[in-house]
C-alpha positions in Angstrom: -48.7 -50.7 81.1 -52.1 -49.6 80.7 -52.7 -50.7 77.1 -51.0 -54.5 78.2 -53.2 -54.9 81.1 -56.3 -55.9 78.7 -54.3 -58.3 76.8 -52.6 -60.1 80.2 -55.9 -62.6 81.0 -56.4 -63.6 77.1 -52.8 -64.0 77.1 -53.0 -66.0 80.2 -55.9 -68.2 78.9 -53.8 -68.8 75.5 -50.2 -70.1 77.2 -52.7 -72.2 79.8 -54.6 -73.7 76.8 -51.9 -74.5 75.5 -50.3 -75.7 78.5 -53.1 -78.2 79.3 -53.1 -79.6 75.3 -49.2 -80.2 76.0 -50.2 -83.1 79.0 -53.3 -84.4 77.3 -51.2 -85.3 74.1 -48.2 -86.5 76.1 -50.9 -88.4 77.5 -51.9 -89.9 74.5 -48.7 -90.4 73.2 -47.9 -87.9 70.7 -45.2 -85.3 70.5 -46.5 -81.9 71.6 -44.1 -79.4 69.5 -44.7 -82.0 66.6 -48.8 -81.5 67.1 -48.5 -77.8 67.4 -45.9 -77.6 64.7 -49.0 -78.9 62.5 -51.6 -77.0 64.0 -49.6 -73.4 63.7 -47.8 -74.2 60.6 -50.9 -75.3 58.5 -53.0 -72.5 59.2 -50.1 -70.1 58.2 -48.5 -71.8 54.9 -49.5 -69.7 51.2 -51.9 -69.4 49.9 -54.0 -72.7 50.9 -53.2 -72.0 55.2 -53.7 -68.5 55.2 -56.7 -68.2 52.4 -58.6 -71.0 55.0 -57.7 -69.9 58.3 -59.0 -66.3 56.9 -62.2 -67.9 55.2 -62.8 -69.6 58.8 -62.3 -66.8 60.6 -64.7 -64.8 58.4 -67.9 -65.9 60.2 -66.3 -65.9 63.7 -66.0 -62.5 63.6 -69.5 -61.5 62.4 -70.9 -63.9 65.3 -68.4 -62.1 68.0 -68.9 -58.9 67.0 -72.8 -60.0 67.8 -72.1 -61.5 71.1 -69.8 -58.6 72.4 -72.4 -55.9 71.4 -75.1 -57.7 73.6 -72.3 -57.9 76.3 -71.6 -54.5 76.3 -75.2 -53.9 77.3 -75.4 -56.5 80.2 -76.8 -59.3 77.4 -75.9 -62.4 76.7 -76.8 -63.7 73.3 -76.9 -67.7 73.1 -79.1 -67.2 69.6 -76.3 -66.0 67.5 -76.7 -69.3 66.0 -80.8 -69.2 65.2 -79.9 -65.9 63.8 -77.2 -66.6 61.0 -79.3 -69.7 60.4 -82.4 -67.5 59.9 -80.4 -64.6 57.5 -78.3 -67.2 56.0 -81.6 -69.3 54.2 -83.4 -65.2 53.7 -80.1 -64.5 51.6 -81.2 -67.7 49.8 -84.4 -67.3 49.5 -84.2 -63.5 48.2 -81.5 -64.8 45.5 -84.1 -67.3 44.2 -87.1 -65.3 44.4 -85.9 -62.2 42.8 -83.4 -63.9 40.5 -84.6 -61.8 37.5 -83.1 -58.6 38.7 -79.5 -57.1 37.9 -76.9 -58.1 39.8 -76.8 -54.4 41.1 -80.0 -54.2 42.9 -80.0 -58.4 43.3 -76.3 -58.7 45.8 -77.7 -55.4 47.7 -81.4 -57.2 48.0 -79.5 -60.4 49.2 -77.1 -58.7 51.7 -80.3 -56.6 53.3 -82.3 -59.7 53.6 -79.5 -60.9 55.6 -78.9 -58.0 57.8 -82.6 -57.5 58.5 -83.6 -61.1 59.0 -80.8 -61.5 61.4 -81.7 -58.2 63.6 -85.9 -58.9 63.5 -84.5 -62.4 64.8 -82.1 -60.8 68.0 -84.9 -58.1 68.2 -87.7 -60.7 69.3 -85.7 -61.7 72.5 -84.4 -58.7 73.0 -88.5 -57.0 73.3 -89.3 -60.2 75.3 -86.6 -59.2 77.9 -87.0 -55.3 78.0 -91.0 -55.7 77.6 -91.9 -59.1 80.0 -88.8 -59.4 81.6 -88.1 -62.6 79.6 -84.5 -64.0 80.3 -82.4 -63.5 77.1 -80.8 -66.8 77.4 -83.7 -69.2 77.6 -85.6 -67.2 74.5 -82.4 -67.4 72.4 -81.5 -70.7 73.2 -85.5 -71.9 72.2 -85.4 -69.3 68.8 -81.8 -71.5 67.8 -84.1 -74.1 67.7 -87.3 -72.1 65.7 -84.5 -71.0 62.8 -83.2 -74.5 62.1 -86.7 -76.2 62.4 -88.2 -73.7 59.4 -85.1 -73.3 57.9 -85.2 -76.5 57.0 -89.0 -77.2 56.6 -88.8 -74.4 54.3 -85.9 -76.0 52.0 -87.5 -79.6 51.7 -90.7 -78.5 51.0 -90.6 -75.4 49.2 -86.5 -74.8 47.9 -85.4 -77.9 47.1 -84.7 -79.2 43.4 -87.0 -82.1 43.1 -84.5 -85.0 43.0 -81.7 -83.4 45.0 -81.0 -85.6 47.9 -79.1 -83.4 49.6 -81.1 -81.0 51.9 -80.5 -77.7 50.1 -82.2 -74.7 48.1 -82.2 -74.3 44.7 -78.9 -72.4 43.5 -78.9 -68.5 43.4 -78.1 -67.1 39.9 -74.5 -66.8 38.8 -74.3 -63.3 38.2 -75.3 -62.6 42.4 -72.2 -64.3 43.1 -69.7 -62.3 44.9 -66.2 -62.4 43.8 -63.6 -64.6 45.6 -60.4 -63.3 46.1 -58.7 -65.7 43.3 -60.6 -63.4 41.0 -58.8 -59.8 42.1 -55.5 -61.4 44.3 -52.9 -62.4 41.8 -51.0 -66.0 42.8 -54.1 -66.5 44.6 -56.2 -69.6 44.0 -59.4 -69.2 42.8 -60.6 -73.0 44.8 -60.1 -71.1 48.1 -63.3 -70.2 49.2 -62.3 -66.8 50.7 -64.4 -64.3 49.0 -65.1 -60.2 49.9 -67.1 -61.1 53.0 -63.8 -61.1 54.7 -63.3 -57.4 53.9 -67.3 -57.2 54.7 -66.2 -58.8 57.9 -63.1 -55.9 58.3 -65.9 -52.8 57.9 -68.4 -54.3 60.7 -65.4 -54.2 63.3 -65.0 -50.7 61.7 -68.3 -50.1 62.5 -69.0 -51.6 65.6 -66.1 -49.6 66.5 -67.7 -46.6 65.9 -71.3 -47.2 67.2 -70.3 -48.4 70.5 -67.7 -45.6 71.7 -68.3 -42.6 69.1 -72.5 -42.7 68.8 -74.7 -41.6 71.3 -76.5 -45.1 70.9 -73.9 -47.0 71.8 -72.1 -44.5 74.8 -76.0 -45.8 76.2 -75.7 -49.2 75.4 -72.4 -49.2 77.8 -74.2 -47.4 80.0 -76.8 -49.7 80.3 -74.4 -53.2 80.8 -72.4 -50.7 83.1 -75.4 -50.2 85.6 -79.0 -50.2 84.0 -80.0 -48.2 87.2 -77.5 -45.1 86.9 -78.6 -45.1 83.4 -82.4 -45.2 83.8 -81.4 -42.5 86.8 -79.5 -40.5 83.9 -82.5 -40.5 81.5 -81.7 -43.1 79.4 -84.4 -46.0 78.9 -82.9 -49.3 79.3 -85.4 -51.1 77.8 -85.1 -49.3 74.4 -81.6 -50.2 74.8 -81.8 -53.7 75.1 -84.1 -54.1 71.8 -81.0 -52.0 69.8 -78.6 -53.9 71.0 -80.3 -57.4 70.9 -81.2 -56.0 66.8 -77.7 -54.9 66.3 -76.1 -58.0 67.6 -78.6 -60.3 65.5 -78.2 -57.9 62.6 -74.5 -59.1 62.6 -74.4 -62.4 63.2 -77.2 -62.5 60.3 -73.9 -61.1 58.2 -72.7 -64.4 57.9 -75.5 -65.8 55.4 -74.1 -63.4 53.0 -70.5 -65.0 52.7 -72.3 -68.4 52.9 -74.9 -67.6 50.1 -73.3 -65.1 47.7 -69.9 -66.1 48.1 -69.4 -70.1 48.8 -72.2 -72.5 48.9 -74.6 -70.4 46.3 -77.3 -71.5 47.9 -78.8 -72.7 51.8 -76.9 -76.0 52.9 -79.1 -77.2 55.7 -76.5 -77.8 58.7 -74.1 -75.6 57.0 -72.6 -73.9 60.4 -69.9 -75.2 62.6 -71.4 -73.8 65.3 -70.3 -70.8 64.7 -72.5 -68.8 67.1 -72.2 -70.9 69.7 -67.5 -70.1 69.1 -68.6 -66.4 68.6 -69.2 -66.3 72.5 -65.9 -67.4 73.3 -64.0 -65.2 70.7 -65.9 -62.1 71.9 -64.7 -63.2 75.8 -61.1 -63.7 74.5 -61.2 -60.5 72.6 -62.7 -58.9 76.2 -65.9 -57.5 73.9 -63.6 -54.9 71.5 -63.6 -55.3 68.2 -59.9 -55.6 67.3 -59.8 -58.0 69.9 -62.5 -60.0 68.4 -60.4 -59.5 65.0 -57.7 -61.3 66.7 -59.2 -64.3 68.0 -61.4 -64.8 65.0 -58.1 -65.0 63.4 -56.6 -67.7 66.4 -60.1 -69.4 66.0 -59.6 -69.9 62.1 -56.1 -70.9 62.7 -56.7 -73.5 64.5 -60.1 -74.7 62.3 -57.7 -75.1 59.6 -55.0 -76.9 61.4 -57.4 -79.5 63.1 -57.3 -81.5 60.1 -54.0 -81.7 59.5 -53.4 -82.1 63.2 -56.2 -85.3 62.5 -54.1 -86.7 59.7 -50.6 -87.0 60.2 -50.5 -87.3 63.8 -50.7 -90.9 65.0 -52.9 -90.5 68.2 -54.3 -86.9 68.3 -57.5 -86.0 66.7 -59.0 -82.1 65.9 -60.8 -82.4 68.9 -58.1 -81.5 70.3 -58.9 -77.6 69.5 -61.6 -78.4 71.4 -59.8 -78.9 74.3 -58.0 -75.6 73.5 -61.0 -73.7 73.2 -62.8 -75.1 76.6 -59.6 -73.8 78.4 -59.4 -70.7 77.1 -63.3 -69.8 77.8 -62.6 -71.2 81.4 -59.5 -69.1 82.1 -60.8 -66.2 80.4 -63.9 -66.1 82.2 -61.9 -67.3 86.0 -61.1 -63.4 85.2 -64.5 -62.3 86.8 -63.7 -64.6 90.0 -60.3 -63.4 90.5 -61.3 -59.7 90.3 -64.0 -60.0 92.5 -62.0 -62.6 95.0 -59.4 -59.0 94.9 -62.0 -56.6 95.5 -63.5 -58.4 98.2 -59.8 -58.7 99.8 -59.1 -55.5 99.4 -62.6 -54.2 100.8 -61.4 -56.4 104.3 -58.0 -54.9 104.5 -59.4 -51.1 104.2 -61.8 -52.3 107.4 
């Protein structure tokens, strides 16, 4: 019973969503069981539905992971965005600039400038916060904005290819590619863009795993979102706290330049993100902040990326906003979760008096 009580809200939040995109399609005028027949069935058909709904659930669960770390330390990170933007056009920039080296210090070079542009980018809110009291939110939500403004002054100005009217970089050199799975997955096509950041992707919940509930570090990290005062009372200082975990999270979300760069675009596409930090914060609440919970929502998040279009196409009425819709409710119910515990407490509290 214990190990279903976690799963009973997301659970909750899941059949509701689905509930609710049952009556606005009816209400459109489309078959429900014939929309989510598309939606579901798309994202898990071989190999094109389950090599895209895995490709788009790649980046979700770098940018969860990010957001649920900061969680878990009393943080929320709006500037998981700024900070893939940020690492994703360093991964670029270090595969152009150092194009003459082998590929064996080059990919290492590329996935470090990633890591480390993404965690000095979480780091700077995370020093105004513990340093000047700064609220995280309005300092990540104003550095989304700083990453896309240079990232793409940078590009037209600096990285472009003269000519090119797109707004891109110049192309990393072939040999810093990273290998997409239609290279080492028999029957697999090479076109599908799913590449060994996936796996990348499967070692930071690993590791996230680890830090947070088997490392000193992260046992204070907890202890800190738990109650910073109990832990500054215990010894442990909050503020360095905040700056590891605000690093850690960006370091993360930064992850996703390196699928982007070294194993898709080849290069920085201005505008290349869905958004994805700004979805990270609702897969991280639907996977309550753990990392195979994040796994598993990344995965229900890339589902239904890949069946929007399909659910766009061949249905008369219904367009992929509708996943939109699905998402909105989820977030909602999953976070009515705080409301009803402490509507329960606070009952419970009166009836002891």
């Amino acid at each position: 019973m214990k190990l279903l009580r976690p799963l009973l809200f997301p659970l909750l939040a899941l059949t509701a969503a689905f509930l609710v995109g049952s009556v606005v399609i009816l209400l459109i005028g489309d078959d429900p069981l014939e929309t989510y027949g598309l939606l579901i069935g798309s994202a898990l058909s071989w190999p094109d539905g389950i090599g895209y709904t895995l490709f788009y659930a790649t980046p979700l669960i770098f940018t969860g992971l990010a957001v649920a770390v900061a969680f878990r330390c009393g943080l929320l990170n709006i500037g998981a965005e700024g900070q893939l933007v940020a690492a994703t056009f360093a991964t670029a920039w270090a595969g152009i600039t150092f194009a003459g080296l082998s590929p064996w210090l080059l990919i290492p070079l590329c996935c470090l400038a990633a890591v480390f542009t993404g965690a000095a980018w979480g780091a700077v809110p995370g020093v105004l916060r513990a340093r000047f009291g700064a609220h995280e939110v309005i300092t990540t939500i104003m550095m989304n904005f700083i990453a896309v403004a240079l990232a793409s002054y940078f590009t037209q100005y600096h990285y472009k290819v003269q000519g090119d009217a797109i707004l891109q970089t110049a192309p990393i050199p072939d040999d810093s590619h990273i290998a997409r799975l239609g290279k080492i997955l028999p029957g697999f096509p090479e076109r599908i863009p799913l590449n060994l950041s996936f796996f990348l992707a499967l070692l930071a919940c690993v590791f996230v795993w680890i830090f947070l509930w088997h490392t000193r570090w992260g046992y204070e990290i907890r202890a800190t979102g738990a109650n910073p005062s109990a832990a500054e009372y215990g010894g442990i200082s909050t503020a360095r706290q905040i700056v590891i975990a605000m690093a850690v999270s960006g370091g993360l979300a930064g992850m996703v330049g390196i699928g982007e760069v070294l194993g898709y675009r080849y290069r920085y596409y201005d505008g290349f993100s869905a958004g994805f930090g700004f979805t990270g914060i609702a897969v991280a609440l639907l996977g309550r902040n753990h990392p195979v919970g994040v796994l598993l929502a990344s995965l229900l998040f890339g589902a239904f990326l890949r069946g929007a279009l399909f659910v766009d196409i061949f249905t008369e009425h219904v367009s992929k906003d509708l996943v939109l819709v699905l998402q909105a409710v989820i977030i909602l119910f999953v976070a009515s979760e705080a409301l009803f515990r402490g509507w329960r407490s606070g009952r419970l509290n009166k009836e002891k008096i």
